[in-house]
N, C-alpha and C positions, 0 to 999 in steps of 0.2 A: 549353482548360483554364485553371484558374485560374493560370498562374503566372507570377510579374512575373521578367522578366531586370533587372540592373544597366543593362544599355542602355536600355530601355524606359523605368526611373525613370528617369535621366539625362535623354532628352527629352522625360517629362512634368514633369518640374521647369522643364527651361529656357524651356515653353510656361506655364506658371505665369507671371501677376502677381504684380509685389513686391507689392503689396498681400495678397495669397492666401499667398504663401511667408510673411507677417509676421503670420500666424492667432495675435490674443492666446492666449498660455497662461493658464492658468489661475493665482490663486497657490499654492493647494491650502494643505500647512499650513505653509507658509515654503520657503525657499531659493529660489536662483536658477538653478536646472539645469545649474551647471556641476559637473565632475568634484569639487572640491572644497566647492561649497555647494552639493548637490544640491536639487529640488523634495521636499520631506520629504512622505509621505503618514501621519499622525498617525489618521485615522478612516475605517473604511468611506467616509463621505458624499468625502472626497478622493479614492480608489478609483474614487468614481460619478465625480467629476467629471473625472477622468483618461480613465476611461471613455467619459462624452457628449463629452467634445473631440475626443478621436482617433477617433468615429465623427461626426464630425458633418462628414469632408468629407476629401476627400484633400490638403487644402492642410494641415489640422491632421494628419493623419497623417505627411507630411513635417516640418513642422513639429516632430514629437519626435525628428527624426534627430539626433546627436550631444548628447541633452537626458538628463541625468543624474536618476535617483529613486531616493529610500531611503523602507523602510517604516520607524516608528520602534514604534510597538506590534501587539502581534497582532489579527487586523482578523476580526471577527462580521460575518459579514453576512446574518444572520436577517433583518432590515430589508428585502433585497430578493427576501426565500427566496417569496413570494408571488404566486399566480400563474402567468406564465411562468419570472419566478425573474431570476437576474441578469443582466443584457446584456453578454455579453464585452468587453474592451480590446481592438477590433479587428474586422474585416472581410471581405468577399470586396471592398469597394471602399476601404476606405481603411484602411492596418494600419497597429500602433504599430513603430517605428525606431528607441526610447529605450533607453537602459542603467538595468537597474531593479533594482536590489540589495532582496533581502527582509530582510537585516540576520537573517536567521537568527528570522524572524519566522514565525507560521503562519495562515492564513486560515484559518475553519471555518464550518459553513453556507453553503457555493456550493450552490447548487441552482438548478437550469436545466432546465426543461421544455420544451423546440422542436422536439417529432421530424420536424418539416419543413421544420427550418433549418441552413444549413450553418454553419461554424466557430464551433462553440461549446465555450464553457471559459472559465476565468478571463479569458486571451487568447485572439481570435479567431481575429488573422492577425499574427504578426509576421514583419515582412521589414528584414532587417539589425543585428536588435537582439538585443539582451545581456539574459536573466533569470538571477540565480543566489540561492542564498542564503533561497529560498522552500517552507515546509511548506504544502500545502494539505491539513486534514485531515477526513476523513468527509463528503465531498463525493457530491452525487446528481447523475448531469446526464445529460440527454436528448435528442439532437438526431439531423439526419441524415445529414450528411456531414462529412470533417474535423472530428473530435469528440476532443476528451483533457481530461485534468482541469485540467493545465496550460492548454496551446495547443492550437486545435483544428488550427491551418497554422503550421507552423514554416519559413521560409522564406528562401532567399537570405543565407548567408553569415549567418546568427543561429546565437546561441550560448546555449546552455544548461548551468547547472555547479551543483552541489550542491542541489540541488531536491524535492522528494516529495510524492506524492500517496495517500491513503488513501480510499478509498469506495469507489464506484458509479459506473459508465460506459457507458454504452450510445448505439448509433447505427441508424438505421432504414437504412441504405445503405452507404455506402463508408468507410477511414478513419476507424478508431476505436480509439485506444489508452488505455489509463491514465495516460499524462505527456502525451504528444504524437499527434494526430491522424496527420500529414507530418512527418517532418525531411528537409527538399528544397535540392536546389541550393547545395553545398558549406555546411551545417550543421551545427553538431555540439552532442550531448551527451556529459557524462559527469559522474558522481559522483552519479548521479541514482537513485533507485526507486523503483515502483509498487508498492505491496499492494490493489489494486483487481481487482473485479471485473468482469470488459469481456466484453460482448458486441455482437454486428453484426449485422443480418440481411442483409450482402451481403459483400460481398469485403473483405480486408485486413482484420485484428482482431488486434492485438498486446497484451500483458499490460501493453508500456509505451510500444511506438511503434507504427503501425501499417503504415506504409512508411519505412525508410530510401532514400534516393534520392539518384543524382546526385553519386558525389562527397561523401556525406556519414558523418560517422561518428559512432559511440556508444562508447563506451570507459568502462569503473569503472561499469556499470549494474545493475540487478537489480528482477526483477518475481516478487511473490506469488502474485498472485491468479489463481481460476480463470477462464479464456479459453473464449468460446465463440462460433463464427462460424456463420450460416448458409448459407456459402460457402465459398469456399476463400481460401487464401493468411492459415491463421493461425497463430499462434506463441503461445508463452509470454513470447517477450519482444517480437518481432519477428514482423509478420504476412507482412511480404518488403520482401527486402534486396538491392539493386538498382542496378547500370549504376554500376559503381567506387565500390562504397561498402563501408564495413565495421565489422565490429561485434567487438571484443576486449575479453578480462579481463569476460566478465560473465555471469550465470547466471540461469536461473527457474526457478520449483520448481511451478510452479501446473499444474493438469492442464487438458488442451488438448482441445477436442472441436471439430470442423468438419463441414459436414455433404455437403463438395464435394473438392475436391482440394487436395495442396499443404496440409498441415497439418503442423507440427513442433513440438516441447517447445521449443526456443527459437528458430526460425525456421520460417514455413509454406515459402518458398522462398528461396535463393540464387541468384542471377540475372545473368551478364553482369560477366564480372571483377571480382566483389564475393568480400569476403575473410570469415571468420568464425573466429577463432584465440582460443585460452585461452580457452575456454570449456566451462561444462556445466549440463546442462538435469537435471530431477530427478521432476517431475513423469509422471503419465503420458497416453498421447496416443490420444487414437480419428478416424479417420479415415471417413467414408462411403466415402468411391471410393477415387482412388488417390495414390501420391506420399505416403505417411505413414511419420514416421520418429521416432523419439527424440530427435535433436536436430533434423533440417531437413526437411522435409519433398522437394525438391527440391533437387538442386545442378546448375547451368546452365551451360553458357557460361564456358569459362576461367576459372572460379572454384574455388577452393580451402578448403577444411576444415581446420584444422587446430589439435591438439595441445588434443584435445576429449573429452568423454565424455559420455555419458548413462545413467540408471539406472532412467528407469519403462518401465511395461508400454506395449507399443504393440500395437494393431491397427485394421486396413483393408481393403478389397478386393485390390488389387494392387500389386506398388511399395513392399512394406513391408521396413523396418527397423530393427533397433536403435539405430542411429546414421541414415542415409540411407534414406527410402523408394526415392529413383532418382536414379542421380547418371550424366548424360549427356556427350554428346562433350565432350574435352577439361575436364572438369571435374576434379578431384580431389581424393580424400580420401586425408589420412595422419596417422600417428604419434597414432592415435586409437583410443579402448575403449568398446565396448559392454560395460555391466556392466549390460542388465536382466536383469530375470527371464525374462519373456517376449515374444515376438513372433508374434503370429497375425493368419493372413490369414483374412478370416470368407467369403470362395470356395472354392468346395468343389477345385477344380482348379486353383485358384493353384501356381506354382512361383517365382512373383516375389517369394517374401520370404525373409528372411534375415536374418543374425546382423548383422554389419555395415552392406548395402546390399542391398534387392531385387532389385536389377538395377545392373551400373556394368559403368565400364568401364575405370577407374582408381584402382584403390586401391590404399596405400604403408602395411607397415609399421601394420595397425591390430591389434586383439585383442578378442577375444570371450570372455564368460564359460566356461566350459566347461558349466557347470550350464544354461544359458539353453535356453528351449522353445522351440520351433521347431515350427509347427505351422499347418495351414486349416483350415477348416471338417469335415474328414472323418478329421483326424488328425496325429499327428507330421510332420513334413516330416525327411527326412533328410539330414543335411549328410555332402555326399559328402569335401569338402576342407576341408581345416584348411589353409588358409595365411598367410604374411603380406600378399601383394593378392591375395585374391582378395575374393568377396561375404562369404565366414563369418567371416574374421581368424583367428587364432590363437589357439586356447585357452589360455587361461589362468585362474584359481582364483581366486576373489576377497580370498586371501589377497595373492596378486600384485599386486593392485590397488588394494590399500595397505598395500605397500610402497615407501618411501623411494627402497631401490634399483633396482623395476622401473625407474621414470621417469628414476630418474638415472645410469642405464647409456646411454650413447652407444650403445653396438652394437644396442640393443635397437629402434632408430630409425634412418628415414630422416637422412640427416647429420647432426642431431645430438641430443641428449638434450631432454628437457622443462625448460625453465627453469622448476626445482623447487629447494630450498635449505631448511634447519630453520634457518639462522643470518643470509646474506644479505640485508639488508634492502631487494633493489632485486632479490632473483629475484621473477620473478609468480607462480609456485605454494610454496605449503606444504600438508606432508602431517603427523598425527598418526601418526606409524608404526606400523604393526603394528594403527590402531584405527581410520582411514576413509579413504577416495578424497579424495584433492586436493581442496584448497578455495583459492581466491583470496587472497594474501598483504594484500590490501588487505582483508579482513573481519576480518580482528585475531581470529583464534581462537588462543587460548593452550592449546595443548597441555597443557602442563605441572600447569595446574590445575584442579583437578575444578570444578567450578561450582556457588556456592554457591543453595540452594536453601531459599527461605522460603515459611510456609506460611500462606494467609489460609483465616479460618474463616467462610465463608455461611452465615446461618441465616435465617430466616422464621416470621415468625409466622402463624397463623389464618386461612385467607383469600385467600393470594396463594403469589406463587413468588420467586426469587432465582434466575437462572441465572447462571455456574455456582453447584451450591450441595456445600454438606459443606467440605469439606479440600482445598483447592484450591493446589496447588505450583508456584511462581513461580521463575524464575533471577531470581536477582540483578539489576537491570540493567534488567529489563523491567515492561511494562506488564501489569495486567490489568484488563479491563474486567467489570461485573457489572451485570445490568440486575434489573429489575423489575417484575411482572405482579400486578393483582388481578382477583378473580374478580368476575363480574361483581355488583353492586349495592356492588361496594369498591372504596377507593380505597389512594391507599399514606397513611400518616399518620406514620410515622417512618422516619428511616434512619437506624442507629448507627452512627461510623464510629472503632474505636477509643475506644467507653463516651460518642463524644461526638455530639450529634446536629446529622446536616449538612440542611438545611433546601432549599441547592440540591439536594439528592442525590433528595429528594422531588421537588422541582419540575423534573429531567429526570428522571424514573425510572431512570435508570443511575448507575454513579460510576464512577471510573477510577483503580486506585492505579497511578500511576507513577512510574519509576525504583525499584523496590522494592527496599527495603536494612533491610525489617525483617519479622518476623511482623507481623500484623492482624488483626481480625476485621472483621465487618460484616452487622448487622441490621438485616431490616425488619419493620417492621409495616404493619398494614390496619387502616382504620375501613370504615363503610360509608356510602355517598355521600350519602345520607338520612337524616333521622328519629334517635332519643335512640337512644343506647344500651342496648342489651337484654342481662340476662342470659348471651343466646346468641353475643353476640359476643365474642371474645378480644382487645380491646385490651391493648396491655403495662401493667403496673404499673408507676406513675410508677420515675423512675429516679433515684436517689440517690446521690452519690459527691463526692468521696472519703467512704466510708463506713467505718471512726471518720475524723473531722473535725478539725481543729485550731483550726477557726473558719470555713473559708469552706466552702459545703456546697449544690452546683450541684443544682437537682433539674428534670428535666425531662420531661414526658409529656403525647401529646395525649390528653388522657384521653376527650375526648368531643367534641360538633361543636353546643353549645350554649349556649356562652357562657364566660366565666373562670372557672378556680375557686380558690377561696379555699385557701391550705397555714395550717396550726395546728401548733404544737408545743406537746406536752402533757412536763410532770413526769410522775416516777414516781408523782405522788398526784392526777394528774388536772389540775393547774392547767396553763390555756393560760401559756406563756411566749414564743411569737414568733406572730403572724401576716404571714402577706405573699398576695401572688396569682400565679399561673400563669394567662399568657393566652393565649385561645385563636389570637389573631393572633400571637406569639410564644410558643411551648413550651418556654421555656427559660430558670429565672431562678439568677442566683447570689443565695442570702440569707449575713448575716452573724453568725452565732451566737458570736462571738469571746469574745459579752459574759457567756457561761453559764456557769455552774461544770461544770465535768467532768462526766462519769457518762453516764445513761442515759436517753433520752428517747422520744419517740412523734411520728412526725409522721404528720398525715392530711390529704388529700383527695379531697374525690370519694368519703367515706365509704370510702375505702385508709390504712391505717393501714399505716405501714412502721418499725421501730426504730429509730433511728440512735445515734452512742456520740460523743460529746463526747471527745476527749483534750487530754492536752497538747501 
């Protein structure tokens, strides 16, 4: 296997030439790699050359152990989107060791095409080293093994802390998550999340790691995106979680499909005194075979569940559950709620599934909806027992199950209650009472206030589409994205963005309002790729504003795809009083009319003749 022990580096270092341990760094965009005047990376091209160093030899990948880096701007790297796409920081033979602060910085356009190459991702292979502080956004990447949008191998005592990935993830083999391919050998993340969508065609596919291992933990995490494995062992957050390692405080909401065993909403397995506590998955889960469950798919080996819940639909062959497909010797689950809907086994003569766990043999103190279907292929399945350990849990109403005081009764739990609290700013759950299931005290939902909601308005002209389009309702706070499609012999020729027209909005066919704290609107238009303007097509009439004017009087329109045109302002008795030009390399000019007497005027081009009104 790939994996370096502490020892191993140790005497491949001490076999190391000083000459070799003294591999020039690079200067990149200044500093000197120490903790206080770090190696600064100012541009993509320092990115690259961080990059070609640390892969150009395992003497330069030692080389950055104890060596300090800050991004200082947000880093494009369209530049290397071409092709294979970009060559990760890092290796199966020589990783980076550095402490690398993103300064709260985001990369966008990572794109990496190698479906037959292992550890790919921004980072290839880190071993010992420090990432925090980094958005990677709207990322494509493609490789085959150890594959994340982050890090494709996370490894050896590396640490990972406030981080995100948005895109695209896929791996032809093993190890493929949306943050981290491996987090191995006493590693840890937290404060991390995934909105990506990841798929695997072989084993281990996680929404945002795809093995935790060794010793290693995940803590304050959460993954969006939908997950799909063409194997087993996959998860919503976690594809399996493994040999002392553990995963708290963290949830996925993304729906989980696997085509093999060992599939769960936030874990595909739990494995070998590995812990999973404060947690809950939301999404829902389909399983081929068996071992599929709401939240884990497996629980193994003196390992423990706990103070968890999950609420999508699940079904499987055999091994199905609301919470646990199969949770084996000495493993246990407790002081935990199935609140899905449903749970079906699609074998006509299963009896392995169930409300809580398909099969177990230790369970403490859980609870099951009361309402929840239970049913295989041939019909209802009937739950004979209602208890607190057995497979179905205790019924309970999903009035119960958010409620304040279900959770925060003692009696109601294995020794003791849920660290749940509406006031304490250091319990790990809050609940809105009386109005949802427990949510993580570290997401900052505020009860108390309703959420203000603004509305932007999509439209489109002649020709093309806007998706979304109409009256589109935004929370406060969030992004919305809005793309753009012409039909075919059109292109886009304007984008309105609040009366004002945005030129890159053309030139990506999307735009993005974010942080949204007001109403919007936002219009496009089409020309057509070819040839004059005809009758038949609906370009917009130029555009005129502020219309009455005080003096200054922005007018802007690609009116056509054939040269500039000339703007006239005519009097009320016909006489030109201002000309100027609208060009077609630039559609958008401010003229100065300051100098006009009030009143009423006529401006035209392009044989468009629009009124405008002069004030004071």
């Amino acid at each position: 296997m790939k994996k370096l022990t502490k020892k191993l580096v140790m005497l491949a270092v001490c076999g190391l030439s000083m000459s070799a341990l003294n591999a020039q760094h690079p200067a990149l965009g200044g500093g000197t790699g120490t903790s206080t005047d770090p190696y600064q990376i100012q541009t993509p091209a320092h990115l690259k050359q961080l990059a070609d160093f640390v892969n150009g030899g395992n003497a330069n990948g030692y080389a950055t152990a104890g060596v300090y880096y800050i991004v200082i701007n947000d880093l494009d790297l369209s530049a290397y989107a071409a092709d294979t796409g970009w060559n990760p920081i890092g290796n199966g033979s020589s990783s980076f060791q550095g402490n690398f602060n993103g300064n709260n910085k985001k990369v966008t356009n990572l794109k990496i095409n190698r479906p037959t190459t292992n550890y790919q991702g921004l980072f290839g292979y880190t071993n010992g080293a420090t990432i925090e502080n980094l958005g990677i956004e709207n990322c494509n990447i493609t490789g085959r093994e150890w594959i994340g949008g982050l890090v494709g191998s996370n490894d050896n005592y590396s640490t990972i802390s406030n981080c995100y990935v948005t895109g695209n993830v896929s791996g032809n083999f093993c190890f493929v998550g949306g943050l981290v391919g491996t987090n191995d050998n006493y590693s840890h993340i937290s404060d991390c999340y995934a909105t990506v969508n990841v798929s695997g065609k072989n084993t281990y596919v996680g929404g945002l790691v795809a093995q935790n291992h060794n010793y290693s933990q995940i803590l304050n995490c959460y993954a969006t995106g939908k997950v799909i494995g063409a194997s087993g062992w996959v998860g919503g957050l976690v594809g399996d979680n493994r040999d002392n390692s553990s995963i708290s405080n963290c949830y996925a909401t993304g729906n989980v499909v696997g085509t093999s065993n060992f599939i769960g909403g936030l874990a595909g397995d739990n494995n070998y005194r590995c812990s999973i506590s404060n947690c809950y998955a939301t999404g829902d889960v389909y399983g081929a075979f068996i071992e599929v469950g709401g939240l884990v798919g497996e629980n193994s080996g003196e390992t423990i569940i706990s103070n968890c819940y999950a609420t999508g639909t699940v079904s499987g062959q055999d091994g199905v559950g609301g919470l646990v497909g199969s949770n084996s010797a000495w493993a246990v689950i407790k002081n935990c709620v199935a609140a899905n809907d449903s749970v079906v086994s699609i074998t006509s003569n299963s009896t392995a599934v169930n409300r809580i766990c398909g099969n177990t043999t230790n369970t403490q103190n859980n609870y099951a909806l009361s309402t929840m279907v239970v049913k295989n292929s041939i019909g209802d399945v009937t739950i004979t027992a209602d208890s607190l350990n057995g497979n179905a849990g205790m019924s309970k109403s999903r009035t119960d199950f958010q409620s304040f005081a279900f959770y925060a009764t003692a009696g109601n739990w294995n020794t003791a209650a849920w660290d749940i609290d509406s006031v304490s700013t250091t319990a790990v759950w809050n609940i809105c009472d009386g109005k949802s299931l427990p949510f993580l005290r570290w997401q900052g939902i505020n009860c108390n206030e309703e959420s203000v909601v603004y509305t932007i308005t999509a439209t489109a002209g002649a020709n093309g589409s806007i998706t979304p389009a109409g009256a589109i309702d935004v929370e406060e706070g969030k992004d919305q994205t809005f793309s753009f499609s012409a039909n075919s012999g059109y292109q886009i020729a304007q984008v309105f963005i609040d009366d004002t027209n945005n030129s890159a909005a053309v030139a990506a066919g999307s735009y993005t309002f974010t942080n949204v704290a007001a109403n919007h609107k936002i219009e496009v238009y089409f020309k057509p790729t070819v040839g004059i303007v005809g009758a038949g097509h609906a370009l917009p009439l130029p555009r005129i504003y502020p219309n009455p004017t005080t003096g200054q009087l922005r007018v802007s329109g690609d009116i056509g795809d054939s040269g500039d045109r000339e703007i006239r302002i005519f009097n009320v008795v016909g006489q030109v009083v201002f000309t100027s030009q609208l060009s077609e390399l630039s559609p958008e000019t401010t003229i100065d009319i300051s100098h006009l007497a009030n009143g009423l005027y006529f401006l035209k081009i392009d044989n468009k003749v629009i009124k405008i009104s002069k004030e004071k």
